[in-house]
Backbone and ligand atoms as CSV (ligand in chain L), in Angstrom:
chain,resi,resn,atom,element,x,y,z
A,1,UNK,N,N,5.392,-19.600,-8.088
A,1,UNK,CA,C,5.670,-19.358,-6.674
A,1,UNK,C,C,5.045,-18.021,-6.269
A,2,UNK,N,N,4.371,-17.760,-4.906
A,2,UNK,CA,C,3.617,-16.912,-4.761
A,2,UNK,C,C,4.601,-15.781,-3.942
A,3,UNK,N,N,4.311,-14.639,-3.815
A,3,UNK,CA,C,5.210,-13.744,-3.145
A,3,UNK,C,C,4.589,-13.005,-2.236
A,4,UNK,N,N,5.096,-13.405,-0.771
A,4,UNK,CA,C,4.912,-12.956,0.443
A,4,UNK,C,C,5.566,-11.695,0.479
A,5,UNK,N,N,4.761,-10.643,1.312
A,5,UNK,CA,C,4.966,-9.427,1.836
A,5,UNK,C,C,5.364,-9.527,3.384
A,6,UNK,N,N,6.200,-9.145,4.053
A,6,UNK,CA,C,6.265,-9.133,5.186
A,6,UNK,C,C,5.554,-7.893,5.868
A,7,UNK,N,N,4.399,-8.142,6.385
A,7,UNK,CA,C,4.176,-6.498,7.506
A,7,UNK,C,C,4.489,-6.743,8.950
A,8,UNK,N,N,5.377,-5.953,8.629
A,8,UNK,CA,C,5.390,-6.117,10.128
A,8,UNK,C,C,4.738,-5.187,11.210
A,9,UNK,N,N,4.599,-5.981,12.475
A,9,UNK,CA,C,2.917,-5.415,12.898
A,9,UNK,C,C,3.156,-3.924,13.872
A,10,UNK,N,N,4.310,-2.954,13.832
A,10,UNK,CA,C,3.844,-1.923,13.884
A,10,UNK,C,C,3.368,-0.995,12.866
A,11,UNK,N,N,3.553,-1.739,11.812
A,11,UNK,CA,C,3.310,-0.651,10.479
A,11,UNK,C,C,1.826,-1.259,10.127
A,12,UNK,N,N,1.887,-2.457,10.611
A,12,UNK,CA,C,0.339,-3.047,10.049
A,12,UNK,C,C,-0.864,-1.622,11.453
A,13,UNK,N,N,-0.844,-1.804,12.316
A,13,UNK,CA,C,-0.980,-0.881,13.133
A,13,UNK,C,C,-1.328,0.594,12.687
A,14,UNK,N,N,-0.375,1.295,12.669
A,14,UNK,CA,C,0.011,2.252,11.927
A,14,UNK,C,C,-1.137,2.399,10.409
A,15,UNK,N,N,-1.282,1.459,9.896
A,15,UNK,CA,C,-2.041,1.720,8.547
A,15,UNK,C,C,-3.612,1.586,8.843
A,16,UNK,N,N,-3.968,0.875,9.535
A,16,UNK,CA,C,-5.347,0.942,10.534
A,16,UNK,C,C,-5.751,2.748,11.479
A,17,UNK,N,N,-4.702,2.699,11.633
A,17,UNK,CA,C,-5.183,3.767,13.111
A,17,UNK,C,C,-5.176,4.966,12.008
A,18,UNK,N,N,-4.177,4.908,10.650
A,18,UNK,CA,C,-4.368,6.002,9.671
A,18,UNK,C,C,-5.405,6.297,9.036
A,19,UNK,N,N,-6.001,4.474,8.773
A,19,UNK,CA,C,-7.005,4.558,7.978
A,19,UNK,C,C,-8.418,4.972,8.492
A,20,UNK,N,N,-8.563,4.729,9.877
A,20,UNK,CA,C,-9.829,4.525,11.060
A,20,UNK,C,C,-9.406,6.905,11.060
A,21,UNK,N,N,-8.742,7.027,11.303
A,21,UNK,CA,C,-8.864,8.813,11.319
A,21,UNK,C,C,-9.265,9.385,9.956
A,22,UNK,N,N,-9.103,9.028,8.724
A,22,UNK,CA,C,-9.442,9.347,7.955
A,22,UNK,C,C,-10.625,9.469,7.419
A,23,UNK,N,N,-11.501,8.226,8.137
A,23,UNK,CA,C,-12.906,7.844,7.763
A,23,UNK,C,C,-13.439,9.438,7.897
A,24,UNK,N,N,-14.770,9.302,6.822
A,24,UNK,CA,C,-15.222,8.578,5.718
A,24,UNK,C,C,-14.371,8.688,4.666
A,25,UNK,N,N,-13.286,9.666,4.665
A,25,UNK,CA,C,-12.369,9.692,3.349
A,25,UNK,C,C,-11.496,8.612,3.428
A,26,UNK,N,N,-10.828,8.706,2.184
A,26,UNK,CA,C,-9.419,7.355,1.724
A,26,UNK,C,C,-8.653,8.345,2.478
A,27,UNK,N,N,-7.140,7.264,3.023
A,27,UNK,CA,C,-6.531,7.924,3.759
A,27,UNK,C,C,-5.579,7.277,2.634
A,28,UNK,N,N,-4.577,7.623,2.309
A,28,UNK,CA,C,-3.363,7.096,1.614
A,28,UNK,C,C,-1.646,7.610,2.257
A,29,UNK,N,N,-0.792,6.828,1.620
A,29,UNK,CA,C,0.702,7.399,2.163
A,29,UNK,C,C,1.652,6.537,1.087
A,30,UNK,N,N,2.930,6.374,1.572
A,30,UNK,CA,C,4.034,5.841,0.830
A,30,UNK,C,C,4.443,4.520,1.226
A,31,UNK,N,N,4.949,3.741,0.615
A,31,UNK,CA,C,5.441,2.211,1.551
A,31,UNK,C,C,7.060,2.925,1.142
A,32,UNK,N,N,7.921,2.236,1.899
A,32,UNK,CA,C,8.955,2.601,2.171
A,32,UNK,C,C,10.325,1.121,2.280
A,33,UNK,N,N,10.930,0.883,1.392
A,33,UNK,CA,C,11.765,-0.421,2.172
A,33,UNK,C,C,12.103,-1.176,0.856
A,34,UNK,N,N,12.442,-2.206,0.795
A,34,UNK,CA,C,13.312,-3.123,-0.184
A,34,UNK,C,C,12.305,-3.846,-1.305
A,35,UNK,N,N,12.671,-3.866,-2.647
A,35,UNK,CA,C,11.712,-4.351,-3.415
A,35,UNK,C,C,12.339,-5.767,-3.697
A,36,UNK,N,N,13.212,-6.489,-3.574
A,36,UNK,CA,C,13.137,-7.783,-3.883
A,36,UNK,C,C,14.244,-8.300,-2.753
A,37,UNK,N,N,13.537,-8.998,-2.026
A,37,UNK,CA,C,12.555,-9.778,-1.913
A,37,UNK,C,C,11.350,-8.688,-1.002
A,38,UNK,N,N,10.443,-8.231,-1.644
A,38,UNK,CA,C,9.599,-7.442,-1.053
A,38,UNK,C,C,9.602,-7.198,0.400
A,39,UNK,N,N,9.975,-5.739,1.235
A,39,UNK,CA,C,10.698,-5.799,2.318
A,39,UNK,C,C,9.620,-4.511,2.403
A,40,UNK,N,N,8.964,-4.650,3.742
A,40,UNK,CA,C,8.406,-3.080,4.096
A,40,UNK,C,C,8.481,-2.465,5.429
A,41,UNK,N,N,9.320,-1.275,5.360
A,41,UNK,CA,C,9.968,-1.239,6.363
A,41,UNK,C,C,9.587,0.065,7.141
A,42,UNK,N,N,8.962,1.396,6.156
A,42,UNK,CA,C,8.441,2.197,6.647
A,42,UNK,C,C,7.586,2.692,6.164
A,43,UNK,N,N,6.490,3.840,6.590
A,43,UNK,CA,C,5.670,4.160,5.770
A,43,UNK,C,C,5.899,5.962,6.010
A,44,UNK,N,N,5.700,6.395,4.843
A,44,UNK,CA,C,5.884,8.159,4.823
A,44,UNK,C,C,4.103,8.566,4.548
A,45,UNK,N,N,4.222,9.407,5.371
A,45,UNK,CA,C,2.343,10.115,5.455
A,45,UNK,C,C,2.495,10.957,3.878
A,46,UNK,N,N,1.409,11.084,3.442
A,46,UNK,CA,C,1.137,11.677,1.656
A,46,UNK,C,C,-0.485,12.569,2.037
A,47,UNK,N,N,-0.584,13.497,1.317
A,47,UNK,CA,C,-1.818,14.281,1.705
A,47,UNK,C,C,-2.410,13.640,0.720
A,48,UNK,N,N,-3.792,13.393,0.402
A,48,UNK,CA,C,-4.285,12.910,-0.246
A,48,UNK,C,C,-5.217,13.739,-1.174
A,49,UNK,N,N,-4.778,14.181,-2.247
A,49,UNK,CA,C,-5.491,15.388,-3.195
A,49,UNK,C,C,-6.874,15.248,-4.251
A,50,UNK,N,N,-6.990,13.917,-3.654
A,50,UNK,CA,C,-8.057,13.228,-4.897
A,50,UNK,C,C,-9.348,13.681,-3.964
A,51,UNK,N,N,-10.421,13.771,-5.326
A,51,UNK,CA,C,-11.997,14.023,-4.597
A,51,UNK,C,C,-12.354,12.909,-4.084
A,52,UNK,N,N,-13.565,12.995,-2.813
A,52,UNK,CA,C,-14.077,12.026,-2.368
A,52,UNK,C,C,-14.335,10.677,-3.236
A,53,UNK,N,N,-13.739,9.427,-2.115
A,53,UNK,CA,C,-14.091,8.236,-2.702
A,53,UNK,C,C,-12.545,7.461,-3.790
A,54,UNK,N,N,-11.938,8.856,-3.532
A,54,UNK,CA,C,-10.675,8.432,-4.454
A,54,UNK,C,C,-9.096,8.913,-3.545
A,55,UNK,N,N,-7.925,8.454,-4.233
A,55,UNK,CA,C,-6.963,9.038,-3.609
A,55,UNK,C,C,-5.822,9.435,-5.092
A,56,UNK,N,N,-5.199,10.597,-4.470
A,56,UNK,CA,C,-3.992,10.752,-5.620
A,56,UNK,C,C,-3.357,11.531,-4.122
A,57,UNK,N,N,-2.150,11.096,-4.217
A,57,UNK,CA,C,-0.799,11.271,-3.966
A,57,UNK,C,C,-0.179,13.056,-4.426
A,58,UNK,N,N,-0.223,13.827,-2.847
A,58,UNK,CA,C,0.501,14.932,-3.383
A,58,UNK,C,C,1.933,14.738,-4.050
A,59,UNK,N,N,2.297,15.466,-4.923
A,59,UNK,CA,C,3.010,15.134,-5.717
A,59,UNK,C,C,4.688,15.510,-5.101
A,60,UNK,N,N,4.877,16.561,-4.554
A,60,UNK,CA,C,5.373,16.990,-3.100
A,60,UNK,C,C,5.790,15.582,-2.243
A,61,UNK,N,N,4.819,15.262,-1.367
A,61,UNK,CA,C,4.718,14.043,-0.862
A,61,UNK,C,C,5.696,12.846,-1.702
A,62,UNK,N,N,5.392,12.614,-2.701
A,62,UNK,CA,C,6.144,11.829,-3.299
A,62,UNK,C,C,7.644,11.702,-3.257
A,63,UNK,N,N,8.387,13.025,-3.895
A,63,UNK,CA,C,9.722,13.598,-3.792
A,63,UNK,C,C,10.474,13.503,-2.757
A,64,UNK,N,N,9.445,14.303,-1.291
A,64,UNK,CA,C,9.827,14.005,-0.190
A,64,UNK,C,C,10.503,12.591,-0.109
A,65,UNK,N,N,9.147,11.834,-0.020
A,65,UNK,CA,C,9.416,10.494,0.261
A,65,UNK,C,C,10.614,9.590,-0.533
A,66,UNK,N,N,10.748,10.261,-1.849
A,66,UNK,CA,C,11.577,9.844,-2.137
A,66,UNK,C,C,13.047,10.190,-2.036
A,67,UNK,N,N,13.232,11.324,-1.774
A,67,UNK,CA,C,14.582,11.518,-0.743
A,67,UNK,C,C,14.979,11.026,0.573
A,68,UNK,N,N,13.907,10.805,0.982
A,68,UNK,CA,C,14.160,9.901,2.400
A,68,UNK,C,C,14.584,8.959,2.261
A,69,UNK,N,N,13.873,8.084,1.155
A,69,UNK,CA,C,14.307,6.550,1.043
A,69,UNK,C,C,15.768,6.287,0.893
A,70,UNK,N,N,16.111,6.928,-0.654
A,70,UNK,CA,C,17.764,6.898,-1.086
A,70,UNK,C,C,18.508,7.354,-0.354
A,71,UNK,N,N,18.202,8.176,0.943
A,71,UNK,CA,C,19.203,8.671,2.096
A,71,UNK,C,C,18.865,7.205,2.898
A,72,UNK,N,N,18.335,6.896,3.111
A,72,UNK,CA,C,18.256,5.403,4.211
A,72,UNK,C,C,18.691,4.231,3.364
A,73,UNK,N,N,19.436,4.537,2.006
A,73,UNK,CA,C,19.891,3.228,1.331
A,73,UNK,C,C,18.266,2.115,0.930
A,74,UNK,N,N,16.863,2.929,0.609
A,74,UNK,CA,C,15.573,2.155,0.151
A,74,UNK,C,C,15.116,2.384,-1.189
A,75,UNK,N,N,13.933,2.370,-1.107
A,75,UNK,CA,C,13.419,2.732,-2.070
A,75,UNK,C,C,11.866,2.841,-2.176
A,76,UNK,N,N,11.088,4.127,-2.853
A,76,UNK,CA,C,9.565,4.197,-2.712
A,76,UNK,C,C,9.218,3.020,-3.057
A,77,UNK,N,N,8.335,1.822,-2.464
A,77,UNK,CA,C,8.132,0.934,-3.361
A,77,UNK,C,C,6.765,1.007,-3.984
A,78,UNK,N,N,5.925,2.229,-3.605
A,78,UNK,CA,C,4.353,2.211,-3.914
A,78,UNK,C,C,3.706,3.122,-3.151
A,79,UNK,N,N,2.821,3.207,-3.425
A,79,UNK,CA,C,1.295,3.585,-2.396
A,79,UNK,C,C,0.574,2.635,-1.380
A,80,UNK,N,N,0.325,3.270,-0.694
A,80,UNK,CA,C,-1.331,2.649,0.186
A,80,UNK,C,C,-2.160,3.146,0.714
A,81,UNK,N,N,-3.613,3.117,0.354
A,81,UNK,CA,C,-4.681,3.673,0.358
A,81,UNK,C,C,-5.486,2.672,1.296
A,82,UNK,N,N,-6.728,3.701,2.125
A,82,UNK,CA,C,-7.848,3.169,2.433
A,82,UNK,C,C,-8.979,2.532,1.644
A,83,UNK,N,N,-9.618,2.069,2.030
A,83,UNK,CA,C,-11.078,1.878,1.373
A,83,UNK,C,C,-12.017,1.710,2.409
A,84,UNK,N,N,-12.639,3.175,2.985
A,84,UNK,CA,C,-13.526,3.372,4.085
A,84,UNK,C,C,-14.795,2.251,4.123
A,85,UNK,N,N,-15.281,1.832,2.931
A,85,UNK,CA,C,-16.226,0.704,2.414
A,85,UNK,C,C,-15.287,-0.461,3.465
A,86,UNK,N,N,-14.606,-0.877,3.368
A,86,UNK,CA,C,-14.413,-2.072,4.306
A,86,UNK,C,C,-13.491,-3.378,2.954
A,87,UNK,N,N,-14.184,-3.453,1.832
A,87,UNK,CA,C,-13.846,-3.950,0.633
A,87,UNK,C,C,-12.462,-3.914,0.427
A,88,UNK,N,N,-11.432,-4.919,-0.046
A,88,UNK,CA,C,-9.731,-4.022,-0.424
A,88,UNK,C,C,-9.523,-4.484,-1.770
A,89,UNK,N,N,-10.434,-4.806,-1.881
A,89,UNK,CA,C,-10.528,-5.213,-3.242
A,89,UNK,C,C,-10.179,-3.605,-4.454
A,90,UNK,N,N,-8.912,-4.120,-5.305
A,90,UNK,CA,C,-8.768,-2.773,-6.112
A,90,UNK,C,C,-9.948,-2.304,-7.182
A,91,UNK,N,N,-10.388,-0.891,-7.281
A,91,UNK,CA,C,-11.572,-0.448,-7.907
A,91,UNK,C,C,-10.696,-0.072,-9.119
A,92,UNK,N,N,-11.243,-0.590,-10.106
A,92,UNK,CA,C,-11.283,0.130,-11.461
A,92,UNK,C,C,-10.449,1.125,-11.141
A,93,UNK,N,N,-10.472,2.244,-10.814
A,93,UNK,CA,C,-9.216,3.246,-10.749
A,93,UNK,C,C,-7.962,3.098,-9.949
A,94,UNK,N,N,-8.215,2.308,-9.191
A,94,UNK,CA,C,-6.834,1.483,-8.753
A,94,UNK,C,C,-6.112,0.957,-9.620
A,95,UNK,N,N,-6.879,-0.031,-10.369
A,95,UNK,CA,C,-6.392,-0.529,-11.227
A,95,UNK,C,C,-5.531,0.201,-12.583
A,96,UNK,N,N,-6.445,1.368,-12.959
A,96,UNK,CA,C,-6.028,1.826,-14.199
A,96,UNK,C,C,-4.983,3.182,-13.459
A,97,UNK,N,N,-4.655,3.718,-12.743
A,97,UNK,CA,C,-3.580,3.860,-11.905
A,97,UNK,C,C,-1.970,3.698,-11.628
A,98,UNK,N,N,-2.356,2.014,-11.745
A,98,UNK,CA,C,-1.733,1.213,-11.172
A,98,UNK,C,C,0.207,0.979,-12.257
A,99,UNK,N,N,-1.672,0.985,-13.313
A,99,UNK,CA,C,-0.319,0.872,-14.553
A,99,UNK,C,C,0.367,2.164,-15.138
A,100,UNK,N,N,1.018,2.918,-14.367
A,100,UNK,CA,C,0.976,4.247,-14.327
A,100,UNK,C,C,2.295,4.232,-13.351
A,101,UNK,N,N,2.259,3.176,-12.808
A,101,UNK,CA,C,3.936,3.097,-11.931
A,101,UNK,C,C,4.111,1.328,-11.921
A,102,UNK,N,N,4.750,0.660,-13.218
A,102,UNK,CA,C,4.728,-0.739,-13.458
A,102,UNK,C,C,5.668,-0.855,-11.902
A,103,UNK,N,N,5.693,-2.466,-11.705
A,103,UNK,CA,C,6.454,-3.205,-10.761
A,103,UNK,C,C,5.819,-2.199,-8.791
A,104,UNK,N,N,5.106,-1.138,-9.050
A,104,UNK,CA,C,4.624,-0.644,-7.236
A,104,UNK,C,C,3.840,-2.243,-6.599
A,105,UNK,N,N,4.411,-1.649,-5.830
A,105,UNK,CA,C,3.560,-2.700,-4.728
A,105,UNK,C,C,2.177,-1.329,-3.954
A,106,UNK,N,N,1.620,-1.791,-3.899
A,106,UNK,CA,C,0.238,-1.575,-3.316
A,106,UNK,C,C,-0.380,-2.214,-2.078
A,107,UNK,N,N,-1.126,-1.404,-1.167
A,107,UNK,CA,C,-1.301,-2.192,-0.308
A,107,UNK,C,C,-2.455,-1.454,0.272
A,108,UNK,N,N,-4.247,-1.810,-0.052
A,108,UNK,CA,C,-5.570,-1.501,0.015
A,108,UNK,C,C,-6.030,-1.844,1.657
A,109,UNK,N,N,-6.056,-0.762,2.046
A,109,UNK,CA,C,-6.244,-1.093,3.657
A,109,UNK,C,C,-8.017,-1.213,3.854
A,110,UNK,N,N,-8.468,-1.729,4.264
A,110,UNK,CA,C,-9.659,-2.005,4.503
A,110,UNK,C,C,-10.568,-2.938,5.967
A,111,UNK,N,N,-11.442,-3.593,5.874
A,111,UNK,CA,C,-11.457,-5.000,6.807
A,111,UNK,C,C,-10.146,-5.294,7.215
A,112,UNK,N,N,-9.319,-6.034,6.115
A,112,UNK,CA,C,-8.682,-6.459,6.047
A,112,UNK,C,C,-7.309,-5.685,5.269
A,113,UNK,N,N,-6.041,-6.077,5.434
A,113,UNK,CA,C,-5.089,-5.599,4.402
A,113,UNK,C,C,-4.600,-6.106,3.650
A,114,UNK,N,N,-4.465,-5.820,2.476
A,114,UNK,CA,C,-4.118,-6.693,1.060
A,114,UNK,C,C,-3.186,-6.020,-0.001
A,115,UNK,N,N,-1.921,-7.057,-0.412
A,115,UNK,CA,C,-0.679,-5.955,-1.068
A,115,UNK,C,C,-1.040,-6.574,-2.753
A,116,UNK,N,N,-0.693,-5.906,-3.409
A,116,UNK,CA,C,-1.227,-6.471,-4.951
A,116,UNK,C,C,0.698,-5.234,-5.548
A,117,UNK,N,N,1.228,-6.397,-6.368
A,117,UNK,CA,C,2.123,-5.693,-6.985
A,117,UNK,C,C,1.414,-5.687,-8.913
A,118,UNK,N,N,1.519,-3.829,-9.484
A,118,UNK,CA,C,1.466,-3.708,-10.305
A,118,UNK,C,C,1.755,-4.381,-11.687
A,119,UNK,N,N,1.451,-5.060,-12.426
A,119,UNK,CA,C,2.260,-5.712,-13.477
A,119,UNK,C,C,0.878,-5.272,-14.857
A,120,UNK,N,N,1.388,-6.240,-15.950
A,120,UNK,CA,C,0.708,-5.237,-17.449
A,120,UNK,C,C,-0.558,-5.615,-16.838
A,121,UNK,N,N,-0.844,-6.842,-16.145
A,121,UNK,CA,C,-2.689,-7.162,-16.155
A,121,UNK,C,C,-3.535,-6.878,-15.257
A,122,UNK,N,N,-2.884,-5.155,-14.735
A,122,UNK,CA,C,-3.203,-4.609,-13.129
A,122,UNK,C,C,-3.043,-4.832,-12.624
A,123,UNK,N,N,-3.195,-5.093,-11.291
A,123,UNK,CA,C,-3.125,-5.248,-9.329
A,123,UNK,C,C,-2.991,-7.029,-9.571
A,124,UNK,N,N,-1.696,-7.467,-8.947
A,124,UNK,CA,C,-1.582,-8.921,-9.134
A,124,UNK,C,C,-1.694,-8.711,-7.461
A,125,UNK,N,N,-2.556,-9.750,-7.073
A,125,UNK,CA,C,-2.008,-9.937,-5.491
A,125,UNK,C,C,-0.960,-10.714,-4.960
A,126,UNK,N,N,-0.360,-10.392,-3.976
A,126,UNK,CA,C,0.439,-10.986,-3.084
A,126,UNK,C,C,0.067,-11.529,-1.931
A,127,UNK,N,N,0.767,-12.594,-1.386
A,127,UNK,CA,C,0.236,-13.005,-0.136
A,127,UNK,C,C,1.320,-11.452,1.265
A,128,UNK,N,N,-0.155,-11.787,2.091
A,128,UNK,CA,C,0.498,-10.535,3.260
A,128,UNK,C,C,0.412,-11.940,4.432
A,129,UNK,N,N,1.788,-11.844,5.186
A,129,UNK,CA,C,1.773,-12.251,6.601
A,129,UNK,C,C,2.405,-11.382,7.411
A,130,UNK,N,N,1.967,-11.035,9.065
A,130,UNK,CA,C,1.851,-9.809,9.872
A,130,UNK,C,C,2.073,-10.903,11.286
A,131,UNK,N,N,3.165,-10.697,12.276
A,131,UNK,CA,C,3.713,-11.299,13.452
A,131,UNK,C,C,1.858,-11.257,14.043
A,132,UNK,N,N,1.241,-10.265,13.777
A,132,UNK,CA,C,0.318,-9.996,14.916
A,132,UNK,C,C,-0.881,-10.535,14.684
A,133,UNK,N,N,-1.117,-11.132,13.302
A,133,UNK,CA,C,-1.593,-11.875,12.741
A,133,UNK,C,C,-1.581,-13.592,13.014
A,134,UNK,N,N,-0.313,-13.621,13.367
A,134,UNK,CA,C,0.278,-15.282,13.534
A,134,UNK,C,C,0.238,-16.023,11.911
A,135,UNK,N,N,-0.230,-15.207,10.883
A,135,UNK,CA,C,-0.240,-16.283,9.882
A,135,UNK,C,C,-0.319,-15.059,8.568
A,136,UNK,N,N,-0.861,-16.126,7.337
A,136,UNK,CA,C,-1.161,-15.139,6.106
A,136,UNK,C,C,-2.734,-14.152,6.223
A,137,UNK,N,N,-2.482,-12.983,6.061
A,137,UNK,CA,C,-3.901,-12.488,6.516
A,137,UNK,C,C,-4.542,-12.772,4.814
A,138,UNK,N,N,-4.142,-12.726,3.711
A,138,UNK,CA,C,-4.893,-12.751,2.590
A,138,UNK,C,C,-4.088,-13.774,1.932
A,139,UNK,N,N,-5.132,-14.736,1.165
A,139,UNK,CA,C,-4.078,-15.816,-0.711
A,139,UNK,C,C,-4.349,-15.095,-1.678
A,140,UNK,N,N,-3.392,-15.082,-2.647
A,140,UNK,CA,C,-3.588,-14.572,-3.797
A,140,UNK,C,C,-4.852,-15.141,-4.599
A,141,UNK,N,N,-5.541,-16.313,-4.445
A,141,UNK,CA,C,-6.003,-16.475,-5.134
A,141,UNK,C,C,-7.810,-16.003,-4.564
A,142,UNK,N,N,-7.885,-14.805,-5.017
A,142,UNK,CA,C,-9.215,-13.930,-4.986
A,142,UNK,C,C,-10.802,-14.519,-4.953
L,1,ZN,ZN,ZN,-8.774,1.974,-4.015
């Protein structure tokens, strides 16, 4: 059984207009909201400390974010990064990353947006559907 992400479309919004200011750099931040049944409910802004072409997560940023969550009864569920290339496809360092926080959900903003939850064999994708969308914007099957 495949596992739908819900975005809902002010945050889908929100991750575009983050990602479109950031250009040419990766813009990245926090997902914010319920991990089972995968629930995303907010997103926390993260400075992004990695050299061009890459992103790492101030570490700051993180903590923050993660006090916010457990005060709103959530939980960090991951990262999400740009990919100014247009591609959301996860790069090799996404990937090897990835396994570095088992069970995150991820979510590669690009063309298009695409959530991949962490597991041992890297970035598994998930299906994403978005109200503003009317349907599934990505299938898992790549
Ligand atoms: Zn990436």
């Amino acid at each position: 059984m495949s596992v739908t992400l819900h975005l809902p479309a002010p945050l889908l919004r929100e991750l575009r207009e983050q990602a479109e200011e950031a250009r040419p750099h990766e813009a990245c931040g926090l997902l914010i909201g319920r991990r089972e049944p995968p629930s995303l409910l907010a997103l926390h802004p993260a400075i992004n400390r990695g050299p061009a072409g890459r992103f790492l997560i101030d570490a700051l940023d993180l903590l923050v974010a993660r006090d916010r969550a457990v005060s709103e009864g959530l939980e960090v569920l991951g990262p999400w990064h740009s990919h100014p290339g247009g591609d959301c496809a996860p790069s090799p360092a996404d990937h090897a990353a990835a396994k570095a926080w088992p069970g995150s959900l991820w979510l590669v903003v690009g063309r298009s947006i695409r959530a991949f939850r962490a597991g041992d064999g890297g970035l598994q994708a998930l299906l994403v559907e978005s109200e503003e969308q009317g349907d599934v914007l990505q299938s898992p099957a790549l």
